[in-house]
MDAnalysis code that builds the backbone (N, CA, C; Angstrom):
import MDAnalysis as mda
import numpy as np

u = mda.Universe.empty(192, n_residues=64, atom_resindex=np.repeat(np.arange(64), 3), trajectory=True)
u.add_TopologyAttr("name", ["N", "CA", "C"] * 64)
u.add_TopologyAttr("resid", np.arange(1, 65))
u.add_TopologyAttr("resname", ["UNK", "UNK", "UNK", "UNK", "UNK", "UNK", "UNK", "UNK", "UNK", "UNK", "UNK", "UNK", "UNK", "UNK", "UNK", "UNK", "UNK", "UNK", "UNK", "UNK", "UNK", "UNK", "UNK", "UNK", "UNK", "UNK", "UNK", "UNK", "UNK", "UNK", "UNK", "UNK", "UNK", "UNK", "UNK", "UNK", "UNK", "UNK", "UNK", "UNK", "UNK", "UNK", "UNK", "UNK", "UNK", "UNK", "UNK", "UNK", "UNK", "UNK", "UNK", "UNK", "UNK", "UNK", "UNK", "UNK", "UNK", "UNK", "UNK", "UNK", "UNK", "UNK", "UNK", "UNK"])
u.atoms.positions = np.array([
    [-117.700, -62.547, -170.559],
    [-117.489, -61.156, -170.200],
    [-118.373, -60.274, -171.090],
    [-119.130, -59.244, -170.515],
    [-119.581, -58.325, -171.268],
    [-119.019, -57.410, -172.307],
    [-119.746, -56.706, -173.488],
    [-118.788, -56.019, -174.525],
    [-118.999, -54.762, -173.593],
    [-118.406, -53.761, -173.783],
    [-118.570, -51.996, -173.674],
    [-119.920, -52.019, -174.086],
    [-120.424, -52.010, -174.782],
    [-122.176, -51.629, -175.007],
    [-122.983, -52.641, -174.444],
    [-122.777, -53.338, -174.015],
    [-124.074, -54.102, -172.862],
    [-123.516, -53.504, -171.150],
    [-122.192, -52.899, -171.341],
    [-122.057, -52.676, -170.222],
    [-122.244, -50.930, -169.407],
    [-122.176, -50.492, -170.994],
    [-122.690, -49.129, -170.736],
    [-124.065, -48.929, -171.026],
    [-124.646, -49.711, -171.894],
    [-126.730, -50.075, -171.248],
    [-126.829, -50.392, -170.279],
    [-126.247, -51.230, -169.506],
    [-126.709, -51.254, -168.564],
    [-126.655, -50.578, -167.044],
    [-125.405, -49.996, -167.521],
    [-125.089, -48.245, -166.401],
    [-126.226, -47.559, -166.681],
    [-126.651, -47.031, -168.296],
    [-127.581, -46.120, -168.890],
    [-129.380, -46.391, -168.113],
    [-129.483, -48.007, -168.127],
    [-130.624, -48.302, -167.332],
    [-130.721, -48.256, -165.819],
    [-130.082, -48.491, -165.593],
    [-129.748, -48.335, -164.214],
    [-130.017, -46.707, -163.409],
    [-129.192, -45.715, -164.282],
    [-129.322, -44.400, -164.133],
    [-130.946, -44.195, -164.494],
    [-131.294, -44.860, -165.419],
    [-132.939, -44.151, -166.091],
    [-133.576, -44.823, -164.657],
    [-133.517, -46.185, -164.113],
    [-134.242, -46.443, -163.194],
    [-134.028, -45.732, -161.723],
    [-132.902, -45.795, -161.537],
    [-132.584, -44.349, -160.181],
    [-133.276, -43.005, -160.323],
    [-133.465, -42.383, -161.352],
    [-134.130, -41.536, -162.128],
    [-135.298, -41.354, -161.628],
    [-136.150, -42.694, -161.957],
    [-137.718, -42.951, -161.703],
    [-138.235, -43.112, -160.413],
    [-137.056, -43.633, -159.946],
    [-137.124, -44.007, -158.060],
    [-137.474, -42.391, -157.599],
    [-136.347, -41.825, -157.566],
    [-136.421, -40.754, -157.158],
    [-137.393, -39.440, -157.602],
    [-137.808, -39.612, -158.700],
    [-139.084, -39.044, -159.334],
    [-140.349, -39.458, -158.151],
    [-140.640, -40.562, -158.425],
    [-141.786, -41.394, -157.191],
    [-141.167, -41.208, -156.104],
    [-140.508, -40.984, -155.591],
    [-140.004, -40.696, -154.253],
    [-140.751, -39.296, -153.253],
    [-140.547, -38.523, -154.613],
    [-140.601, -36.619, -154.961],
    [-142.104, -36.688, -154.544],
    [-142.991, -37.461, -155.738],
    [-144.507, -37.417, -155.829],
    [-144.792, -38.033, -154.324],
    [-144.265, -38.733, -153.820],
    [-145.069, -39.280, -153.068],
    [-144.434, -38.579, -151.514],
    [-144.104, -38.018, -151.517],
    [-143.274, -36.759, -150.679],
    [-144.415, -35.655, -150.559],
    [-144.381, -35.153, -151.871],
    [-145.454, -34.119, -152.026],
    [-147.125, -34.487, -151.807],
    [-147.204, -35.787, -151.740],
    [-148.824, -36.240, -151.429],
    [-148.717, -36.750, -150.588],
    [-147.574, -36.881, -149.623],
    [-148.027, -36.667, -147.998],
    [-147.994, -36.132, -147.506],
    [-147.419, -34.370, -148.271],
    [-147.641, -33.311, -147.636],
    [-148.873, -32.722, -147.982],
    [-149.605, -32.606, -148.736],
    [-150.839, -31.948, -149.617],
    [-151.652, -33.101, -148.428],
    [-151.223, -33.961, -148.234],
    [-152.096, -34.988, -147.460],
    [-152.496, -34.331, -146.513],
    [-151.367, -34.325, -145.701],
    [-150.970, -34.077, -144.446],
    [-151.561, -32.456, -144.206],
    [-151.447, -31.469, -144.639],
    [-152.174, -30.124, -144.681],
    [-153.430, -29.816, -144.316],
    [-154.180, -31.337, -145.252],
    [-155.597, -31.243, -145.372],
    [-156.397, -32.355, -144.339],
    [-155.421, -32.842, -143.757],
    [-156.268, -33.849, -142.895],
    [-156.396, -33.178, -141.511],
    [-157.761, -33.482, -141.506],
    [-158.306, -32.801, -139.873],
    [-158.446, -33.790, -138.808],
    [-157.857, -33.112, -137.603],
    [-157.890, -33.812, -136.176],
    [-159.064, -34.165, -135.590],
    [-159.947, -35.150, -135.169],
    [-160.860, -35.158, -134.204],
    [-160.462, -34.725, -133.431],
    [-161.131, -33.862, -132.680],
    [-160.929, -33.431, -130.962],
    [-161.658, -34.607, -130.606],
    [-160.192, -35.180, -129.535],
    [-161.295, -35.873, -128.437],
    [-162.342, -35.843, -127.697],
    [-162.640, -34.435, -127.262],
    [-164.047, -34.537, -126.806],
    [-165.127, -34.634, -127.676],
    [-165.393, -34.616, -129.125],
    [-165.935, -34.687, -129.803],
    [-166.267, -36.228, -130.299],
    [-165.074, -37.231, -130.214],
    [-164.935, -38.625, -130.939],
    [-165.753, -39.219, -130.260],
    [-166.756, -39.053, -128.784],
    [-167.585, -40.216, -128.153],
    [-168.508, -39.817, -128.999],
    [-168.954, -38.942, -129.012],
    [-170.572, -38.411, -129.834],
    [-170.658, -38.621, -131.347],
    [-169.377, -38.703, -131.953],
    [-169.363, -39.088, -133.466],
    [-169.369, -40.511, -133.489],
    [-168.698, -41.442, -132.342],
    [-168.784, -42.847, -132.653],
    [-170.742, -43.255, -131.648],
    [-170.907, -42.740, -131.114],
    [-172.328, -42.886, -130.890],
    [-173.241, -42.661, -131.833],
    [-173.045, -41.408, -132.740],
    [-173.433, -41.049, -133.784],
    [-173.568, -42.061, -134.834],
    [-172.437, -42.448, -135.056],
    [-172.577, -43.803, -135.960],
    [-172.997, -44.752, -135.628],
    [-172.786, -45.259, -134.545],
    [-173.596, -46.613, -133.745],
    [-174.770, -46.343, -134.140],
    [-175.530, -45.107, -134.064],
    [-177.190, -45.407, -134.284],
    [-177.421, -45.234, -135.371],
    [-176.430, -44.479, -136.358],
    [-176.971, -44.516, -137.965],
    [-176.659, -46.101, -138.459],
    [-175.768, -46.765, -137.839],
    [-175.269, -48.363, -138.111],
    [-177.108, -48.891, -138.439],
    [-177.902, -48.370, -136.619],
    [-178.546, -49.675, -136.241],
    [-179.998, -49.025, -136.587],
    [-179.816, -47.701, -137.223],
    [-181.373, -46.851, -137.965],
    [-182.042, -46.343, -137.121],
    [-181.511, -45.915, -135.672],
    [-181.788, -45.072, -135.100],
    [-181.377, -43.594, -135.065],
    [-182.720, -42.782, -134.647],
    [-182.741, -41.287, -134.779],
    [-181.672, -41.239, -133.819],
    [-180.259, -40.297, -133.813],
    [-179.605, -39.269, -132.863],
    [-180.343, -37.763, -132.582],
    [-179.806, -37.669, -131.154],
    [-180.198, -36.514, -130.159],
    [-179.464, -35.817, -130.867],
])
């Protein structure tokens, strides 16, 4: 059986690690919103000419 002080360290760690969870929880909450703000949509009518675009910078050809 455990004494009172290995058993209240280990409540005490437990709380410090719930702590940290939820800290990283927070951050990573907030950097998928700061994410999310800053990330831009292709318009579809735009995505054939950007992936053509790349096809010829792939193969070192000049684009129109």
């Amino acid at each position: 059986m455990k004494t009172d002080r290995e058993f209240w360290f280990r409540i005490g760690q437990q709380m410090n690690q719930d702590k940290q969870k939820k800290q990283a929880n927070e951050r990573e909450r907030q950097h998928i919103a700061k994410a999310g703000e800053s990330a831009q949509v292709i318009n579809p009518e735009i995505a054939p000419r950007l992936r053509a675009a790349l096809e010829a910078a792939k193969n070192g050809k000049a684009s129109d």
